[in-house]
C-alpha positions as CSV (number, residue, x, y, z in Angstrom):
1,X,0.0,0.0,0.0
2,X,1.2,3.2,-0.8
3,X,-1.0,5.1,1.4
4,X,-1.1,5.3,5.4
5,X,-4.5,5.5,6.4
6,X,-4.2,3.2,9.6
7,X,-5.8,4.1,12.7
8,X,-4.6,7.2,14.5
9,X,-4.8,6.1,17.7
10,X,-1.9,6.1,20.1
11,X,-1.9,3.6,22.8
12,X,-1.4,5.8,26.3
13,X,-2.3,5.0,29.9
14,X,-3.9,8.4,30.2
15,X,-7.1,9.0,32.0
16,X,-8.9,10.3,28.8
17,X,-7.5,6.9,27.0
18,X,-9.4,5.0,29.9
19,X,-12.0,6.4,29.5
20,X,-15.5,4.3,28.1
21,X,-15.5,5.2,24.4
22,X,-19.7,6.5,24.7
23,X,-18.4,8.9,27.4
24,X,-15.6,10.3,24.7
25,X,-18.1,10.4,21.7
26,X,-20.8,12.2,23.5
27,X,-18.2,15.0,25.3
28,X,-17.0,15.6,22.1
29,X,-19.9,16.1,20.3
30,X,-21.4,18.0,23.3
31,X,-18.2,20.0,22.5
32,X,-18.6,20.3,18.8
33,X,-22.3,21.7,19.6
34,X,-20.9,24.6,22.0
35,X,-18.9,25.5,19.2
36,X,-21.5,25.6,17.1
37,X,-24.5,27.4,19.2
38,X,-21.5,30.4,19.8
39,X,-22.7,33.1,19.4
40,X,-21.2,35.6,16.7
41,X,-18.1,37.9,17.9
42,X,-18.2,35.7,21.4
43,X,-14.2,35.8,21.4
44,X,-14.5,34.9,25.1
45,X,-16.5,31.5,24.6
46,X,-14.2,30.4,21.9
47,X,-10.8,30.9,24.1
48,X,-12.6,29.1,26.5
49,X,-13.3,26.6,24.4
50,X,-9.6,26.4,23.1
51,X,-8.3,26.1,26.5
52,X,-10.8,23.6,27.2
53,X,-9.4,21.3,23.9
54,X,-5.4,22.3,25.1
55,X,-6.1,21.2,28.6
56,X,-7.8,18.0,27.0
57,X,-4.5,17.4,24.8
58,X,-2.6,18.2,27.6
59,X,-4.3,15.1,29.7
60,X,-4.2,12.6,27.3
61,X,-0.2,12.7,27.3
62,X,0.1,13.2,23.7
63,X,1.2,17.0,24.2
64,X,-0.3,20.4,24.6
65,X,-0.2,21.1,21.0
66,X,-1.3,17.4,19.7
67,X,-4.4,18.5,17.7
68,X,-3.7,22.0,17.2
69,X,-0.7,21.2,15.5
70,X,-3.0,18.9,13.3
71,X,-6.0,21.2,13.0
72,X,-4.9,23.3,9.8
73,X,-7.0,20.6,7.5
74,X,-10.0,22.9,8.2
75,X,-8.7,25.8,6.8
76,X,-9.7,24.6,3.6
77,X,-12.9,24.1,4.4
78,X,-13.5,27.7,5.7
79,X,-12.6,29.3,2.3
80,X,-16.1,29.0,0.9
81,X,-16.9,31.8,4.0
82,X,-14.6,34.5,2.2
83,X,-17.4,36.4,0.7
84,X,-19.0,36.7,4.1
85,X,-16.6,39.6,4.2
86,X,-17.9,41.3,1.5
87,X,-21.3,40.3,1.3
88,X,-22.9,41.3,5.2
89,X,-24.3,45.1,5.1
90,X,-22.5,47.1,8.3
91,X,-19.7,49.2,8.8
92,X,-16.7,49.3,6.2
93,X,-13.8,48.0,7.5
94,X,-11.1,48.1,3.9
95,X,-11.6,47.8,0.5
96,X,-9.8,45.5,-2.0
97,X,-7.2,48.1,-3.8
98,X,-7.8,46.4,-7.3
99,X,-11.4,44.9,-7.1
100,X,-13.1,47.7,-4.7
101,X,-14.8,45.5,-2.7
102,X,-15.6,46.6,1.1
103,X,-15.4,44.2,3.7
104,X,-17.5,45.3,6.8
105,X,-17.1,45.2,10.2
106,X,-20.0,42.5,10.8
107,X,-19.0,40.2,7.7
108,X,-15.6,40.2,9.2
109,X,-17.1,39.0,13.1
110,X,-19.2,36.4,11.0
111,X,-16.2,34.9,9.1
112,X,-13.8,34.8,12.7
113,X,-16.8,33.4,14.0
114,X,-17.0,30.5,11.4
115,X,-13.5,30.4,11.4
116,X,-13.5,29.5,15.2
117,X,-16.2,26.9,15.2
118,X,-14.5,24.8,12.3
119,X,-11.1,25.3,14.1
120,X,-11.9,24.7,17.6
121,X,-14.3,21.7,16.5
122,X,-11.6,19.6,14.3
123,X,-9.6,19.9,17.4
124,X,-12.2,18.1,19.7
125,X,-12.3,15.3,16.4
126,X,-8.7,15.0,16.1
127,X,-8.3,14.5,20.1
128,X,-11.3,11.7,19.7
129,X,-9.9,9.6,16.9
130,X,-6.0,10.0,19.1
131,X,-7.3,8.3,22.2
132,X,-9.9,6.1,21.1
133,X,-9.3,3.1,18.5
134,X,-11.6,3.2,15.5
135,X,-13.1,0.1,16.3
136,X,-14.5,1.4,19.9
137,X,-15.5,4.7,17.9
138,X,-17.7,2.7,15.9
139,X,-18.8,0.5,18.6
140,X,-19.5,3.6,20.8
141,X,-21.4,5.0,17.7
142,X,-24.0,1.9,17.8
143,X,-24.6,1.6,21.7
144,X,-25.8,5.3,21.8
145,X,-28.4,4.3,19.3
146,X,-27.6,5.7,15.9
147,X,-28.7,3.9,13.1
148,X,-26.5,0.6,12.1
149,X,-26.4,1.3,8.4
150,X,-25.0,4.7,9.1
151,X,-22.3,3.2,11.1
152,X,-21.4,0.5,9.3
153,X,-21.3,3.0,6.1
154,X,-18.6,4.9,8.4
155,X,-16.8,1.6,9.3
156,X,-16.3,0.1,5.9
157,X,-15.9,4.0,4.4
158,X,-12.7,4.1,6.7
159,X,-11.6,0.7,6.0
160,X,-11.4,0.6,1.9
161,X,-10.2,4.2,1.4
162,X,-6.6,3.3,1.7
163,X,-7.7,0.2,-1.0
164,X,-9.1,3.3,-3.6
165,X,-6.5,5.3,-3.0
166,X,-3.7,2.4,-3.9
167,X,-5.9,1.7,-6.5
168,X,-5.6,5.2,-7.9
169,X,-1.9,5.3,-7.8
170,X,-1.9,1.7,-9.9
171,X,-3.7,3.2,-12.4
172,X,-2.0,6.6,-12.7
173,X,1.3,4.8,-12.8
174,X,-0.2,2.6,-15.9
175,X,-1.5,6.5,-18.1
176,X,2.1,7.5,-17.0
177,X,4.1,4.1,-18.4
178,X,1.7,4.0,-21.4
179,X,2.1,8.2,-22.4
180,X,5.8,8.6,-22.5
181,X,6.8,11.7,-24.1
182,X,10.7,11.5,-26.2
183,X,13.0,14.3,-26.7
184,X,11.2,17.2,-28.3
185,X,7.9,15.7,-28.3
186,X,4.9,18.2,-27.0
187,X,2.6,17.6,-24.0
188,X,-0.6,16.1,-24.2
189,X,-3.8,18.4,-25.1
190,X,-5.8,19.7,-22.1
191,X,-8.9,17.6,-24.3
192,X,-6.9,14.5,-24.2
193,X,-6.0,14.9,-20.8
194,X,-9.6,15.2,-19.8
195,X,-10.4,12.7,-21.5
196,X,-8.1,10.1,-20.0
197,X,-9.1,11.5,-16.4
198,X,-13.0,10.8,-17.1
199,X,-12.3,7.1,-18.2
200,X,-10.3,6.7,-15.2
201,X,-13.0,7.8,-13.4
202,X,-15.3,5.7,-15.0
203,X,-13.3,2.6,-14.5
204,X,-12.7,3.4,-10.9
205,X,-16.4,4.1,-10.0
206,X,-16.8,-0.2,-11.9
207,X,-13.8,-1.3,-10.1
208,X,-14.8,-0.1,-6.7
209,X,-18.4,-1.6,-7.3
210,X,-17.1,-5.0,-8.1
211,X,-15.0,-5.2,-5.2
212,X,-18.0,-4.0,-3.1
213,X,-19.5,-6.7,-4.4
214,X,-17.2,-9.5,-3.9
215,X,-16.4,-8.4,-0.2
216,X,-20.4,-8.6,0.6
217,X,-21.2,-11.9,-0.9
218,X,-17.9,-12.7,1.1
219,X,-19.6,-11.3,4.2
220,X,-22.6,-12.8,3.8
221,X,-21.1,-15.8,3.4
222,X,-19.5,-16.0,6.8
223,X,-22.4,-14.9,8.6
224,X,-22.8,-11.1,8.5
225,X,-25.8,-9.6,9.7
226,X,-25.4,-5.9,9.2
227,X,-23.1,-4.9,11.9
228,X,-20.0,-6.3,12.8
229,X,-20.3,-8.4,16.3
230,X,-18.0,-6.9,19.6
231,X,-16.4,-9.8,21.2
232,X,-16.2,-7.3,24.6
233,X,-18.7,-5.9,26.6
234,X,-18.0,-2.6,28.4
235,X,-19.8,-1.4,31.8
236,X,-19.9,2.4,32.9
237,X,-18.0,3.0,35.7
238,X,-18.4,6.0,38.1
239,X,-15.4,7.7,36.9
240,X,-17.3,7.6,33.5
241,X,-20.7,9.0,34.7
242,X,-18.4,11.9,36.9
243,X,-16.5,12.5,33.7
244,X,-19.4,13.0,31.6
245,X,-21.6,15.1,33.6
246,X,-18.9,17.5,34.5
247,X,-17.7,18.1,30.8
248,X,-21.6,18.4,29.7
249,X,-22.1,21.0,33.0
250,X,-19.1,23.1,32.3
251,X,-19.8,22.9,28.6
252,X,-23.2,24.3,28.7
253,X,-22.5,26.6,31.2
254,X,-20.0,28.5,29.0
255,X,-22.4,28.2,26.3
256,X,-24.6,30.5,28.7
257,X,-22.1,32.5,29.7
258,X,-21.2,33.4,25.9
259,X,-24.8,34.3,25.2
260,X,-25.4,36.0,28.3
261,X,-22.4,37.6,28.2
């Protein structure tokens, strides 16, 4: 395989890593909702927040700056906001020199804000998938009740990525050995690059569903029923229960404070 997509867990004896996998999932999607009910220009709430997630990554003894060293991949994501800048009525704040645009004041708060929540949320998410196995994820997922197609749609989803993406570089590395270019020759047209991209496409798209295919009648065959069994049964301890309500409590109470505030 030419592509790492293992499990990012790493194996600590931290309390957080102890902790029952429910109790993880639901503090961190109680965490990615306080992000998200914020309320515009709250920079208080959100540095809240942040320390919360660096005292988090602190705990787990993978290092204060764990996750945010690994939260630039929602940047990206956050560039479809840009023309909140431009596009939310209020006070001018500058003006593009070439294009004359005006950002305001409020379209600026509203972008931060955004900003923040994707920032502060991946964070939480990276933290999760670093302390907890992907396995205990899923089977956290299931015992809080969410429906078992959507999790085993996650489940396979994160085990046969790494196969499509190895199965991408195979045929790239065929169009490369089969388009050789010799001294002096010109590069391939834009059309017949396009065109060798959508048949590779195409033939991707057949040769995923075939091997979907084969690995459920495979499945099937050895007994599956539509989730994968656990061979361990967990029980919530009190440190678990203690853990939870506090992180919900002190949560919700700086969501209050932000909107009160």
């Amino acid at each position: 395989m030419h592509f790492d997509l293992a499990d990012q867990y790493h194996p600590r004896s931290s309390f957080l890593h102890r902790l029952d996998p429910r109790v993880k999932v639901v503090i961190v999607i109680a965490f990615i909702l306080a992000a998200g009910l914020m309320p515009v220009a709250a920079w208080g709430g959100f540095l809240g927040l942040w320390l919360l997630a660096l005292v988090a990554s602190l705990a787990s003894g993978l290092g204060v700056t764990f996750a945010l060293r690994r939260s630039y991949v929602a940047l990206p994501f956050v560039l479809v906001a840009i023309p909140l800048l431009f596009t939310v009525p209020g006070q001018p704040l500058f003006t593009m020199p070439i294009l004359g645009w005006t950002a305001s004041v409020e379209g600026t708060q509203r972008f931060l804000t955004l900003l923040l929540r994707a920032w502060i949320a991946i964070q939480a998410a990276i933290l999760l998938t670093a302390v907890t196995p992907f396995p205990d994820i899923l089977w956290a997922l299931r015992s809080l009740r969410l429906p078992r197609l959507l999790v085993a749609t996650i489940g396979f989803m994160f085990r046969y990525l790494f196969v499509l993406a190895d199965e991408t570089t195979n045929m790239l590395r065929a169009r490369s050995a089969r388009s050789a270019r010799g001294a002096g020759s010109r590069r391939p047209s834009i059309v017949w690059q396009a065109r060798v991209a959508g048949n590779m496409v195409g033939s991707l798209f057949l040769r995923a569903l075939e091997r979907s295919e084969r690995v459920h009648a495979a499945m099937l065959a050895r007994g599956y029923s539509g989730e994968i069994p656990a061979l361990a049964r967990r029980a919530m301890s009190r440190s678990d229960w203690l853990a939870a309500a506090a992180a919900v409590l002190i949560l919700t109470g700086l969501t209050a404070w932000a909107h009160t505030g």
